[in-house]
C-alpha positions, 0 to 999 in steps of 0.5 A: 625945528628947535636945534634942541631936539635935533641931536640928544645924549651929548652931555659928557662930550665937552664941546657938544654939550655946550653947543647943545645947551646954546641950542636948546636956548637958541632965539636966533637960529634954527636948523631944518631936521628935513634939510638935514636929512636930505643933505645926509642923503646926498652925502652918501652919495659915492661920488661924495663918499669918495671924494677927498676926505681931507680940505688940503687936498684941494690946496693951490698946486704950488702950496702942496709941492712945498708941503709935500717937500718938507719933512715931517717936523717941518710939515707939522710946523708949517700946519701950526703957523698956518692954523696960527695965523689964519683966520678973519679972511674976508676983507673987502676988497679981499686979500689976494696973492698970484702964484706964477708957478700955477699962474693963479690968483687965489685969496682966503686960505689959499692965499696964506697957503700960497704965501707960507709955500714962498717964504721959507722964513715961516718954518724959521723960529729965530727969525720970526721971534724976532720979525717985527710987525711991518716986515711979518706984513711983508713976509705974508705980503708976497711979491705978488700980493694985493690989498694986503691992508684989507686982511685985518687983525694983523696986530693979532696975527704977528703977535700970537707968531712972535709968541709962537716962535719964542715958546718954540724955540726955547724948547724943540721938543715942545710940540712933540710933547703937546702933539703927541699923536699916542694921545686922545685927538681932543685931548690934544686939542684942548692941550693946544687950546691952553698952551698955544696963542690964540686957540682958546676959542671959549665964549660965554652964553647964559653966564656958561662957557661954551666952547668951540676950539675951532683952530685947535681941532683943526689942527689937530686934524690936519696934524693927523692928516700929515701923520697919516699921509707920512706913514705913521700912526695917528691920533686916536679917537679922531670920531671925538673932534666936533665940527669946525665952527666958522663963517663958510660952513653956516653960508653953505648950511643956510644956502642948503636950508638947513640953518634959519636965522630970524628976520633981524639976524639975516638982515644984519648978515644980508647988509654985511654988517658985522656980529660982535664977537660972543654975541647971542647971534655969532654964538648961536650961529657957530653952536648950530653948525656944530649940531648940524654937523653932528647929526649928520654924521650920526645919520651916514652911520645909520646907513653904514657910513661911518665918518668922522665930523672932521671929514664931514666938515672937510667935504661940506668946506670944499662945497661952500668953496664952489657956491656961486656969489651970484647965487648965495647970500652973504656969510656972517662977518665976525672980526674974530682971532679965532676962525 
């Protein structure tokens, strides 16, 4: 069915009803209400229901020692570096890094989390204001990294971090003011979205804005996860963050039945060939995501469940974590700062 008719009464939320917009206007992608319902189903289940509600629980070992270690300054700082720089993971052949604390090899965003844990430079302002490209590739190269060079847009990466560490340390109660957790969780968002590199996650479609801002609900989130954790009162309104629109989660949507794409899109997707960034095809992929997982969450409450799109995202992430390569077809590829 059309992506239009499977959420309504979204106009006044500034995300959703740009990703509704898209969908009602959609000629690439559709979603599956009866797969939706089934997956909704399949969340209420306790086992899901009570699995851990927060993607960094399923950090590598060494990577949540070290987060665990650090104080509350340096674990919302440590959250901004990571959500700064991470993003376009899928290389091939892939970004590796072997951690000998766990004697494991991980890749993707566990490989980033692994090389922040190792490298205590990252948390160190001065320095990475400084750091010039070739010795920041080396910082997240580790000692035990492979293919570095397959991990792209590293220009991209050093850049919003040197930007980063220069407005962060010319002011230390910089990110005290921007995040602070006595306001509206996507206002923050859109704060962080405007005033730090590489968040304003803003497409066009039609000639209209259609806004995402994946990298900054997610910190947000994260950021509210480590308040929380720490003892301390949280943001509020956390049930206005959307989904978190990215490559994984439509992989895992469509693996579900839930996302269909025409003929030619899952041709291109299939022979990995790579979607501009803001095409009709990448934007249309990201706003259905978006609605899926907001129908969801509005079918766990009608059974009394009530989550909040951040927890739905974390556990369905955690899912497409386990597909089997095998057995799932490809994710879409977008060389994109911005997931």
């Amino acid at each position: 069915m059309a992506v239009s008719a499977v959420i309504d009464n979204v106009a006044s939320h500034p995300i959703l009803s740009t990703a509704a917009r898209v969908a009602a206007k959609s000629k690439h992608v559709r979603l599956n209400k009866d797969a939706l319902d089934n997956i909704s189903q399949a969340l209420s289940r306790p086992e899901l229901d009570n699995a851990p509600h927060h993607w960094l629980n399923s950090a590598p070992e060494p990577a949540k020692i070290y987060f665990d270690s650090l104080t509350l300054d340096q674990r919302i700082l440590f959250l901004v570096v990571f959500h700064t720089i991470g993003f376009c993971y899928w290389g091939d052949p892939k970004w590796r890094i072997f951690s000998p604390t766990s004697d494991t090899t991980y890749n993707g965003a566990r490989a980033l989390l692994i090389s922040l844990s190792t490298e205590p430079n990252f948390l160190n302002l001065a320095h990475l204001s400084e750091v010039t490209e070739l010795q920041f590739k080396a910082m997240l190269a580790g000692f035990k990294s492979k293919n570095i060079d397959s991990l792209s847009l590293m220009s991209e990466r050093h850049s919003f971090l040197s930007v980063l560490a220069a407005r962060l340390g010319k002011d230390s109660n910089y990110l005290k003011v921007l995040i602070d957790p006595n306001q509206n969780a996507l206002n923050a968002a859109l704060a962080i979205s405007e005033q730090l590199p590489g968040y304003r996650d803003v497409a066009e479609y039609g000639g209209e804005p259609v806004i995402f801002l994946k990298k900054a609900q997610l910190l947000v989130a994260d950021i509210n996860h480590a308040l929380v954790r720490s003892g301390n009162g949280g943001f509020s309104c956390m049930h206005e963050l959307t989904g978190f629109a990215d490559y994984k989660l439509p992989q895992l949507l469509r693996h579900q039945g839930i996302i269909d794409y025409d003929h030619m899109l899952a041709e291109k997707i299939d022979q990995g060939l790579e979607l501009t960034p803001g095409s009709e095809e990448e934007i249309e992929i990201r706003a259905a995501t978006l609605i899926a997982i907001e129908y969801i969450k509005r079918s766990l409450a009608k059974l009394n469940i009530l989550t909040t799109a951040a927890e739905i995202d974390a556990k369905l992430w955690m899912l497409a974590q386990d597909l089997n390569p095998a057995e799932v077809k490809p994710y879409h590829r977008c060389r994109t700062v911005f997931y």
